[in-house]
PQR file with spaces between the fields and no chain letter, atoms N, CA, C, O and H, PARSE charges and radii, in Angstrom:
ATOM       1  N    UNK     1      81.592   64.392   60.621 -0.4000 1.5000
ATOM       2  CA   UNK     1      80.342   64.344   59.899 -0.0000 2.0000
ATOM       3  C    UNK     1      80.499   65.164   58.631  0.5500 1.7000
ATOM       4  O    UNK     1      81.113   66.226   58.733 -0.5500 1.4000
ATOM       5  N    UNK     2      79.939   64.740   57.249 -0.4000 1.5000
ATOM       6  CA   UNK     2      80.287   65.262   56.785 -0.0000 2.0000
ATOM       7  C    UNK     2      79.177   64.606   55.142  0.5500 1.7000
ATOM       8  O    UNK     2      78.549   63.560   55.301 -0.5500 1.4000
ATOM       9  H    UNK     2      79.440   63.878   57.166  0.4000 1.0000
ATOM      10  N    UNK     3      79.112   65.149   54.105 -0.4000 1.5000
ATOM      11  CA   UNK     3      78.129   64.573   52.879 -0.0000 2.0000
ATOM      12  C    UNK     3      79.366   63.508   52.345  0.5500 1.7000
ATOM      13  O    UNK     3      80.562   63.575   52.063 -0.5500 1.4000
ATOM      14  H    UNK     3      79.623   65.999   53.976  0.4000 1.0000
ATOM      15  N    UNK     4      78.086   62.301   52.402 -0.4000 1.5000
ATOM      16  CA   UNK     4      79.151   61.048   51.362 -0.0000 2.0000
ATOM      17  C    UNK     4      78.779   61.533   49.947  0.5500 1.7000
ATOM      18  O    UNK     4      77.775   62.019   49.426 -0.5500 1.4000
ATOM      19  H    UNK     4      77.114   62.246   52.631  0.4000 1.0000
ATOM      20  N    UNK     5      80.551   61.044   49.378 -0.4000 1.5000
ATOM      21  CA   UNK     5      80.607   61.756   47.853 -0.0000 2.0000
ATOM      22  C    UNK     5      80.148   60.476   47.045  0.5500 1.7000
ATOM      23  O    UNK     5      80.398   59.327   47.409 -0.5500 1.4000
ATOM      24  H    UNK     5      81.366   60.648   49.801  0.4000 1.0000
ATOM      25  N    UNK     6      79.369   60.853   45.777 -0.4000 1.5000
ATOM      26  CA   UNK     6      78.771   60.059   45.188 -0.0000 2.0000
ATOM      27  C    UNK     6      79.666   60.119   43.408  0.5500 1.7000
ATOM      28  O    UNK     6      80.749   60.622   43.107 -0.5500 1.4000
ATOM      29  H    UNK     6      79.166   61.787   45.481  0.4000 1.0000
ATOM      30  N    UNK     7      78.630   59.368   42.537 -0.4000 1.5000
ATOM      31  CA   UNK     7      79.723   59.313   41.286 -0.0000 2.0000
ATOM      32  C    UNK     7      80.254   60.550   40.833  0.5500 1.7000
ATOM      33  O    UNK     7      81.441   60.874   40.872 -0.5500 1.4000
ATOM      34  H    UNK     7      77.751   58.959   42.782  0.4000 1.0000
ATOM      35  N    UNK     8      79.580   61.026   40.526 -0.4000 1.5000
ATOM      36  CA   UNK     8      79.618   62.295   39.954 -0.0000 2.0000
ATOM      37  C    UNK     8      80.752   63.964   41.008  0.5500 1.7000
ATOM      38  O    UNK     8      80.872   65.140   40.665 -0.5500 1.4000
ATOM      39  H    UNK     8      78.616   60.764   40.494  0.4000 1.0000
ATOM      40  N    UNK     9      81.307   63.235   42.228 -0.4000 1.5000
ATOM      41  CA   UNK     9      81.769   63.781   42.980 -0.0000 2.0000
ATOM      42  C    UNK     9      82.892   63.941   42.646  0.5500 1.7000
ATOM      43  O    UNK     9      83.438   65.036   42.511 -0.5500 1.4000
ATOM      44  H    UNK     9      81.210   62.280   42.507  0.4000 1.0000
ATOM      45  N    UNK    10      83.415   62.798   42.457 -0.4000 1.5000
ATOM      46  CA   UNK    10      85.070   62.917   42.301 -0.0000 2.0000
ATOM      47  C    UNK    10      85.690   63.678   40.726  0.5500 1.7000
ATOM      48  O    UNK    10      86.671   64.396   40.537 -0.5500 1.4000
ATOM      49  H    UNK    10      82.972   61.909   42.567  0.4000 1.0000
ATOM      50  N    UNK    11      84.830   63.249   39.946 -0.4000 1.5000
ATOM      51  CA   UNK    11      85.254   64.082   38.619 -0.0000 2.0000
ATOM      52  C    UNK    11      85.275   65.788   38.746  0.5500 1.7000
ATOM      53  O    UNK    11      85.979   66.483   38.014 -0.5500 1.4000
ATOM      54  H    UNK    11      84.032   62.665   40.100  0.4000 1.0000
ATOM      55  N    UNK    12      84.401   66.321   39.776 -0.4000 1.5000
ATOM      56  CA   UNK    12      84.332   67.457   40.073 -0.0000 2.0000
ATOM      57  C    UNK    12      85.833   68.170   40.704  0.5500 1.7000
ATOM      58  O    UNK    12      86.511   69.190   40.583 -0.5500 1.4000
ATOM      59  H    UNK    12      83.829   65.756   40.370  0.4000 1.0000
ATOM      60  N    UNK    13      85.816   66.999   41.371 -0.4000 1.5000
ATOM      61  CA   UNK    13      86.926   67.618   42.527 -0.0000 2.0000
ATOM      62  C    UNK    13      88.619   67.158   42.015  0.5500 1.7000
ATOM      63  O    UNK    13      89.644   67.632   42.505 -0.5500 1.4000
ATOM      64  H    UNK    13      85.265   66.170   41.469  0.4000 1.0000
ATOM      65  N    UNK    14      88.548   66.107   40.896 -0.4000 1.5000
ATOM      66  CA   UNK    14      89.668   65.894   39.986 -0.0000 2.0000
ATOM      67  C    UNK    14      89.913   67.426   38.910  0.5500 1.7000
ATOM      68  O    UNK    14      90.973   67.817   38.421 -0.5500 1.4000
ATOM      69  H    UNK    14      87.715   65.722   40.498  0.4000 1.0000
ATOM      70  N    UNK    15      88.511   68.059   38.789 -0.4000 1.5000
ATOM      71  CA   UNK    15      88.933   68.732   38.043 -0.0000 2.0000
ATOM      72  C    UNK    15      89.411   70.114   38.725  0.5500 1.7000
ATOM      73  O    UNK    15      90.327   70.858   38.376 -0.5500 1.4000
ATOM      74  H    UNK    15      87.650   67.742   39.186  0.4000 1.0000
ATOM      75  N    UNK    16      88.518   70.229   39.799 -0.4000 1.5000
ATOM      76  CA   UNK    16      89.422   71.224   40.601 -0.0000 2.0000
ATOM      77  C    UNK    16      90.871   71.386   40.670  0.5500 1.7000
ATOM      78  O    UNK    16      91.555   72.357   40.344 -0.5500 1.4000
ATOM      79  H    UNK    16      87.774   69.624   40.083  0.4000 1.0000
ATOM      80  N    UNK    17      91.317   69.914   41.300 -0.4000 1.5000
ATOM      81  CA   UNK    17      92.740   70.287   41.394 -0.0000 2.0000
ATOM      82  C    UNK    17      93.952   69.561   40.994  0.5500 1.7000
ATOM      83  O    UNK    17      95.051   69.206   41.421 -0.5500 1.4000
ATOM      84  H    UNK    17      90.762   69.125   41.565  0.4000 1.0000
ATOM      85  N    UNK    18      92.727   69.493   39.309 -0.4000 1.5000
ATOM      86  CA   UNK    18      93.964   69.876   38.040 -0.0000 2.0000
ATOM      87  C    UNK    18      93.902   71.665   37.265  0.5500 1.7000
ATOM      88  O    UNK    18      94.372   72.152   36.237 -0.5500 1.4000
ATOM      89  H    UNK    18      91.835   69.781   38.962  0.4000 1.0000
ATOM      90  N    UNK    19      93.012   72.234   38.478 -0.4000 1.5000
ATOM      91  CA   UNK    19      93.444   73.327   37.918 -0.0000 2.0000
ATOM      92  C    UNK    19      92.159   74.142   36.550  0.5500 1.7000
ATOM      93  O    UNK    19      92.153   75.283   36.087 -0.5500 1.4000
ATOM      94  H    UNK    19      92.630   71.838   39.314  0.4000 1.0000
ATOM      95  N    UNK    20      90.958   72.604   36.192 -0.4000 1.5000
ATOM      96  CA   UNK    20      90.340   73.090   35.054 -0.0000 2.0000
ATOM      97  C    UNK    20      88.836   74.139   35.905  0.5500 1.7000
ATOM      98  O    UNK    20      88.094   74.798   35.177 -0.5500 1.4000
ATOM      99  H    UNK    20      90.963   71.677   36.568  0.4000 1.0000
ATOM     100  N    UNK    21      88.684   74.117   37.040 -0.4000 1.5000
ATOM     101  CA   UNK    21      87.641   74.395   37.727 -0.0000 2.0000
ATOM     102  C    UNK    21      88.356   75.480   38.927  0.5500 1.7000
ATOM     103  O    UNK    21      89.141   75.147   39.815 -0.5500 1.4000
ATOM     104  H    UNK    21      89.287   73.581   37.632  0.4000 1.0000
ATOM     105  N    UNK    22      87.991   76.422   38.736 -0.4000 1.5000
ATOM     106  CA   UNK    22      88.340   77.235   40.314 -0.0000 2.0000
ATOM     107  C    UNK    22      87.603   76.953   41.258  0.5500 1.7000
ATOM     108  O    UNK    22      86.836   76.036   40.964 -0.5500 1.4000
ATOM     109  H    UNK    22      87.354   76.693   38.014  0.4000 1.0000
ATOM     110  N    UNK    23      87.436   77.509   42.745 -0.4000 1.5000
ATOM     111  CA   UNK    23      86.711   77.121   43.395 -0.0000 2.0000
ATOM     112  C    UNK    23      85.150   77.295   43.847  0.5500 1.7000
ATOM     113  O    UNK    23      84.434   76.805   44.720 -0.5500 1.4000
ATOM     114  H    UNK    23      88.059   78.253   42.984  0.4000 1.0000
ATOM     115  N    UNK    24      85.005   78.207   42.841 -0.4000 1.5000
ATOM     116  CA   UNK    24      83.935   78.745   42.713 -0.0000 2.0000
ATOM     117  C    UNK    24      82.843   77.990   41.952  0.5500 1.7000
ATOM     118  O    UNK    24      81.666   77.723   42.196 -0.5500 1.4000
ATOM     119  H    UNK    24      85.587   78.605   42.131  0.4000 1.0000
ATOM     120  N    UNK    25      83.733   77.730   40.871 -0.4000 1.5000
ATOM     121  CA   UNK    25      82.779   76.820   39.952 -0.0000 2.0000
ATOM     122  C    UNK    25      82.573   75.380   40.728  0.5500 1.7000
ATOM     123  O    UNK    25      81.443   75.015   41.053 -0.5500 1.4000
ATOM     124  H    UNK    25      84.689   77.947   40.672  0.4000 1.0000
ATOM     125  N    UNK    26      83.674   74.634   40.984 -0.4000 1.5000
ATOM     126  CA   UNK    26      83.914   73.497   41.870 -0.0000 2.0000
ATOM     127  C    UNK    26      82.170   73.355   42.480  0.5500 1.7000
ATOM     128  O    UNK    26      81.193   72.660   42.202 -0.5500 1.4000
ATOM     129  H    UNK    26      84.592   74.930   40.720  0.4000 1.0000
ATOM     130  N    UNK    27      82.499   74.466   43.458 -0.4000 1.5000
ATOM     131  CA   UNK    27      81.705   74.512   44.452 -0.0000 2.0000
ATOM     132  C    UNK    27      80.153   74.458   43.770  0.5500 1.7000
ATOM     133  O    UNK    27      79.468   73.447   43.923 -0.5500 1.4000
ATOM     134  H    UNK    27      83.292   75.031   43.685  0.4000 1.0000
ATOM     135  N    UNK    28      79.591   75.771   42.910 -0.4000 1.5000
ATOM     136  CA   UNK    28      78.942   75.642   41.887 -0.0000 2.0000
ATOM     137  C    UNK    28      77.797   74.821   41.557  0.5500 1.7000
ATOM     138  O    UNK    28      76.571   74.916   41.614 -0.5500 1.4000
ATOM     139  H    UNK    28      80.148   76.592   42.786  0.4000 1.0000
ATOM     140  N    UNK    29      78.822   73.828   41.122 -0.4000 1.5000
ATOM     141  CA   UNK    29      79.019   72.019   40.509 -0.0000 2.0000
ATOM     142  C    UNK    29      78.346   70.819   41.440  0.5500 1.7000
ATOM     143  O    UNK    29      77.742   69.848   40.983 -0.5500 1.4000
ATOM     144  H    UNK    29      79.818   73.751   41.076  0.4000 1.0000
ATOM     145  N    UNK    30      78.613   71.132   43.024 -0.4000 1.5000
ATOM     146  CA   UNK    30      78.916   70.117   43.937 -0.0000 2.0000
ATOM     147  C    UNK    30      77.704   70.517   44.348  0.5500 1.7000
ATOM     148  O    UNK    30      76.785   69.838   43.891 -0.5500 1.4000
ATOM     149  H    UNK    30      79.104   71.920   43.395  0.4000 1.0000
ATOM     150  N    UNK    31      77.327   71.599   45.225 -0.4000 1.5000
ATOM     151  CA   UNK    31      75.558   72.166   46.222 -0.0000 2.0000
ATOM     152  C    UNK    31      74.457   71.515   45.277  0.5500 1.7000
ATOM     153  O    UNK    31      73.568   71.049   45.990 -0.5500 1.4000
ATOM     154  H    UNK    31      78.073   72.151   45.596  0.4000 1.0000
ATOM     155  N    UNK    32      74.192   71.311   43.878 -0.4000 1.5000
ATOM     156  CA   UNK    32      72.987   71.092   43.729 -0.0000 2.0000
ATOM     157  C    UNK    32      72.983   69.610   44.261  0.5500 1.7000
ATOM     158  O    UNK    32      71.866   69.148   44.498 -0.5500 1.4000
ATOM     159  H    UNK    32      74.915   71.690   43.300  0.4000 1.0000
ATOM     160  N    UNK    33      74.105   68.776   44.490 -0.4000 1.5000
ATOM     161  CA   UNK    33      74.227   67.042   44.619 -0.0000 2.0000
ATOM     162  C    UNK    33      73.486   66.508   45.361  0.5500 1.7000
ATOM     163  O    UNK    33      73.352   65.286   45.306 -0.5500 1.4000
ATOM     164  H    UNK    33      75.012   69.151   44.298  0.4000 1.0000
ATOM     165  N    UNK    34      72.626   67.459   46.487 -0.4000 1.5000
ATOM     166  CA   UNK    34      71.847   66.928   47.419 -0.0000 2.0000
ATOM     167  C    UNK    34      72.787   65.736   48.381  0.5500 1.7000
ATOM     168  O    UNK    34      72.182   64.664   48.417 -0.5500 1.4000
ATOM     169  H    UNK    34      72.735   68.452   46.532  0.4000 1.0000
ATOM     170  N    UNK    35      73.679   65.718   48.898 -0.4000 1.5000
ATOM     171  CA   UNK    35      74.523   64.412   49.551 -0.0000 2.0000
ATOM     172  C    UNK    35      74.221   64.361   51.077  0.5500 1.7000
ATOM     173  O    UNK    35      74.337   65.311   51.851 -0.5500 1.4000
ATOM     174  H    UNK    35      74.170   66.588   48.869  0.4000 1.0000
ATOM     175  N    UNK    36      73.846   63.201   51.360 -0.4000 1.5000
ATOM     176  CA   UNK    36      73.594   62.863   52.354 -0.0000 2.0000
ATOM     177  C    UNK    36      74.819   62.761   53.312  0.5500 1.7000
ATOM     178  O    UNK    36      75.889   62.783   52.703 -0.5500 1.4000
ATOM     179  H    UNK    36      73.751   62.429   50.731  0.4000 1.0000
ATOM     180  N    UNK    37      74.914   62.658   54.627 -0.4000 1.5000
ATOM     181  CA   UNK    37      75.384   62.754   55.742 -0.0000 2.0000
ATOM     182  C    UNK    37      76.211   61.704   55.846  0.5500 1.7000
ATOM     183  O    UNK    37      75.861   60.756   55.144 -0.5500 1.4000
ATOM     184  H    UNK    37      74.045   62.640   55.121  0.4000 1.0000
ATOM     185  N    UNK    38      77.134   61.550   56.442 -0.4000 1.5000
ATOM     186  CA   UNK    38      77.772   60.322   56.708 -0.0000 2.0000
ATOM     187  C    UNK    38      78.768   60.824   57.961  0.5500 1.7000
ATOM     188  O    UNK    38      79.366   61.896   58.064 -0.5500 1.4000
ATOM     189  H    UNK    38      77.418   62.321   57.012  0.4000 1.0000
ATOM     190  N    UNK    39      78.735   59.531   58.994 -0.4000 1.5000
ATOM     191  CA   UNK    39      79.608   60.047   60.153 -0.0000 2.0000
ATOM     192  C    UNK    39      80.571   59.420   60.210  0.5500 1.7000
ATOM     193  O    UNK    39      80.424   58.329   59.660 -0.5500 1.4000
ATOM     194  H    UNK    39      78.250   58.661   58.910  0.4000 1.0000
ATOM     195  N    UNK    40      82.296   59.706   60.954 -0.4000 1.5000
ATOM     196  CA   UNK    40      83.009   59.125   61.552 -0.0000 2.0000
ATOM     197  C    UNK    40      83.655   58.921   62.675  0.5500 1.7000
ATOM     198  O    UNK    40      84.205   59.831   63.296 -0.5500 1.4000
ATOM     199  H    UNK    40      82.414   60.593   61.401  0.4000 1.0000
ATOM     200  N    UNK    41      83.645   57.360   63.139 -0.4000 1.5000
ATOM     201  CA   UNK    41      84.078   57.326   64.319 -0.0000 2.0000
ATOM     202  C    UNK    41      85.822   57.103   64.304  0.5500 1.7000
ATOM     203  O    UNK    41      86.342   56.098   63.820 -0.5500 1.4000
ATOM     204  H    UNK    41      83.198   56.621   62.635  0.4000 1.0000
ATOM     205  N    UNK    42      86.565   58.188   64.901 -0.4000 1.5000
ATOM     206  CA   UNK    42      87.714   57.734   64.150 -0.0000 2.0000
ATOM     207  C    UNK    42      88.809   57.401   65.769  0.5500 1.7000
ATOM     208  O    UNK    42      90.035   57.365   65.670 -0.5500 1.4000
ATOM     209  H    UNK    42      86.143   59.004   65.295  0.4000 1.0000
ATOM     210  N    UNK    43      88.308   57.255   66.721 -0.4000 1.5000
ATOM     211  CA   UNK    43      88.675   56.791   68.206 -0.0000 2.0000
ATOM     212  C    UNK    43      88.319   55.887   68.766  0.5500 1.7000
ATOM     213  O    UNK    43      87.285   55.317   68.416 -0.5500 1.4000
ATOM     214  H    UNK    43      87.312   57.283   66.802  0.4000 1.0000
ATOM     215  N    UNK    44      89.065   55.459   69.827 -0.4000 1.5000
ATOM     216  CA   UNK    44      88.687   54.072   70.543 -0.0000 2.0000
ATOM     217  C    UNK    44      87.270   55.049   71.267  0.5500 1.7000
ATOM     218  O    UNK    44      86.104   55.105   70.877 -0.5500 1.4000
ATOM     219  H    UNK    44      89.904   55.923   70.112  0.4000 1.0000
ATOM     220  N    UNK    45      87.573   55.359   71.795 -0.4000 1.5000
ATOM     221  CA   UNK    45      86.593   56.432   72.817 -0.0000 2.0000
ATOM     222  C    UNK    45      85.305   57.132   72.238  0.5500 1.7000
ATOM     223  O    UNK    45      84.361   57.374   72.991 -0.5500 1.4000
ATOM     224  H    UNK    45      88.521   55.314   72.112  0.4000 1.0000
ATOM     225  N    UNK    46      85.274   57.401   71.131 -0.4000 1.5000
ATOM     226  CA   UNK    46      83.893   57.512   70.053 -0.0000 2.0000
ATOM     227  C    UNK    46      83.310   56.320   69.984  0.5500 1.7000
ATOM     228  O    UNK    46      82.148   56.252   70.385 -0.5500 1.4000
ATOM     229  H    UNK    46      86.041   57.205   70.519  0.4000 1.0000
ATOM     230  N    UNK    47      83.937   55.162   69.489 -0.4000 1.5000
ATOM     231  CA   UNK    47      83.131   53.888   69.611 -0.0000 2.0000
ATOM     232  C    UNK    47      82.815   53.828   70.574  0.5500 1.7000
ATOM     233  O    UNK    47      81.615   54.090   70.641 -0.5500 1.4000
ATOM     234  H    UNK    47      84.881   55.217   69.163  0.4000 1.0000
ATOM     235  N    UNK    48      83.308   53.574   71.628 -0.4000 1.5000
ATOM     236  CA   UNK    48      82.644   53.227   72.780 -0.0000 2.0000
ATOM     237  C    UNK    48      81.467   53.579   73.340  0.5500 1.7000
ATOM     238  O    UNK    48      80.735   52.899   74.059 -0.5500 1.4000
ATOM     239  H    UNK    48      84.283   53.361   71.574  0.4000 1.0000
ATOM     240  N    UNK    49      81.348   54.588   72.996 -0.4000 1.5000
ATOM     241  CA   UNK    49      80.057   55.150   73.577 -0.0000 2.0000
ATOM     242  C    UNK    49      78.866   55.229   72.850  0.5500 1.7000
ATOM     243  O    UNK    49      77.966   55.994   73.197 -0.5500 1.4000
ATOM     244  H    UNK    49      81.943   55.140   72.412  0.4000 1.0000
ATOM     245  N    UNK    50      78.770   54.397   71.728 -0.4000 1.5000
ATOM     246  CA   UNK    50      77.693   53.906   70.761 -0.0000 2.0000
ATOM     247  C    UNK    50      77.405   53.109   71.017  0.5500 1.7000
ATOM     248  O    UNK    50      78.155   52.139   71.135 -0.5500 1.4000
ATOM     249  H    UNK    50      79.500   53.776   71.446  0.4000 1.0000
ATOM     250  N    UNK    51      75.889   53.085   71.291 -0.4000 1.5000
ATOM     251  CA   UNK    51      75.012   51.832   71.864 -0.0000 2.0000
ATOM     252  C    UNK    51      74.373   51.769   70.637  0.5500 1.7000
ATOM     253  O    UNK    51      73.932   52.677   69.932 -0.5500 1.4000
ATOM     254  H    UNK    51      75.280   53.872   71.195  0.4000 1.0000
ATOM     255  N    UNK    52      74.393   49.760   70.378 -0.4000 1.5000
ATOM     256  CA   UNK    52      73.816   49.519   69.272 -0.0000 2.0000
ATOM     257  C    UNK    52      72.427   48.980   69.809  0.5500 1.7000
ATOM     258  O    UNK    52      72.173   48.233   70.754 -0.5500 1.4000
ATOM     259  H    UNK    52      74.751   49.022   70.950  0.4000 1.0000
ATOM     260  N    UNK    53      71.461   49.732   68.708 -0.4000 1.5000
ATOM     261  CA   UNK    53      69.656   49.889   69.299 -0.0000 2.0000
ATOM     262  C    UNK    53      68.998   48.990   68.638  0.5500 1.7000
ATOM     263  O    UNK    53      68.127   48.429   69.303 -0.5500 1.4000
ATOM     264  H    UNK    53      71.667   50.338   67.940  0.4000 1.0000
ATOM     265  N    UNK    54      69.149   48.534   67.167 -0.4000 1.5000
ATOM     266  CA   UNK    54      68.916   47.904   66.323 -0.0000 2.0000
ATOM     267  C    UNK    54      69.338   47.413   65.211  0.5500 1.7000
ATOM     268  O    UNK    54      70.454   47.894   65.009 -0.5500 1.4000
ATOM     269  H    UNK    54      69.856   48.990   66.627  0.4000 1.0000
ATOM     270  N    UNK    55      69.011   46.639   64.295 -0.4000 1.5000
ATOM     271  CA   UNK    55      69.271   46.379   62.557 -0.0000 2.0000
ATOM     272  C    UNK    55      67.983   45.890   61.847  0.5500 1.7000
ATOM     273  O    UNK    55      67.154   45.202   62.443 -0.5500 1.4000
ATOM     274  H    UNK    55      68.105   46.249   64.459  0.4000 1.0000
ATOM     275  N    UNK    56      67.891   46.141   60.987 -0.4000 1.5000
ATOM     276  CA   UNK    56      66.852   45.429   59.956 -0.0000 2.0000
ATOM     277  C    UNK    56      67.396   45.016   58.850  0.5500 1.7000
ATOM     278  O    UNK    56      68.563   45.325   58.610 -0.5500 1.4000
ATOM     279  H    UNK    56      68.565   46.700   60.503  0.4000 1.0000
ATOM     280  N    UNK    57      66.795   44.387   58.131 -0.4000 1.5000
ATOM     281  CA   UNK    57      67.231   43.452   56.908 -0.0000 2.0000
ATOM     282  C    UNK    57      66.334   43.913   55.828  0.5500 1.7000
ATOM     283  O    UNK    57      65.106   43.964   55.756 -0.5500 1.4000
ATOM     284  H    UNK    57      65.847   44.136   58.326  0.4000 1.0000
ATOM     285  N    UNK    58      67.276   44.234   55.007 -0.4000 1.5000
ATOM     286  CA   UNK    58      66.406   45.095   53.275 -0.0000 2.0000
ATOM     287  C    UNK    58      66.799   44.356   52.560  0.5500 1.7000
ATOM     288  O    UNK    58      67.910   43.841   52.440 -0.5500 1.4000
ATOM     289  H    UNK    58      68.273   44.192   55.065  0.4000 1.0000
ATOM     290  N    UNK    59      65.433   44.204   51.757 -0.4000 1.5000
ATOM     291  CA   UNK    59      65.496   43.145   50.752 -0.0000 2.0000
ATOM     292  C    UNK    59      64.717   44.254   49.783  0.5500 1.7000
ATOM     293  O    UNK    59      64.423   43.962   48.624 -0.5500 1.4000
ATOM     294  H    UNK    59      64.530   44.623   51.854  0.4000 1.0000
């Protein structure tokens, strides 16, 4: 689990580690982004045990 990185993410973290951003600033840079959550299932055995409850359709 962990915040999905959005546009403005990766230029941050390119500049980190080329060295133009320490980690301080990096960091700084990144907390105001507000980023939402995103999970992974990265096992047979994590899937499995996800019961699917629903879907809806956005239009």
């Amino acid at each position: 689990m962990g915040p999905v990185a959005n546009d403005s993410t990766l230029p941050v973290i390119d500049d980190y580690m080329s060295g133009i951003y320490t980690k301080e600033e990096a960091v700084k840079r990144l907390l105001p982004q507000n980023l939402t959550d995103q999970y992974a299932f990265l096992t047979e055995r994590a899937i499995r045990i996800l019961i699917f409850e629903r879907s809806e359709m956005i239009k």
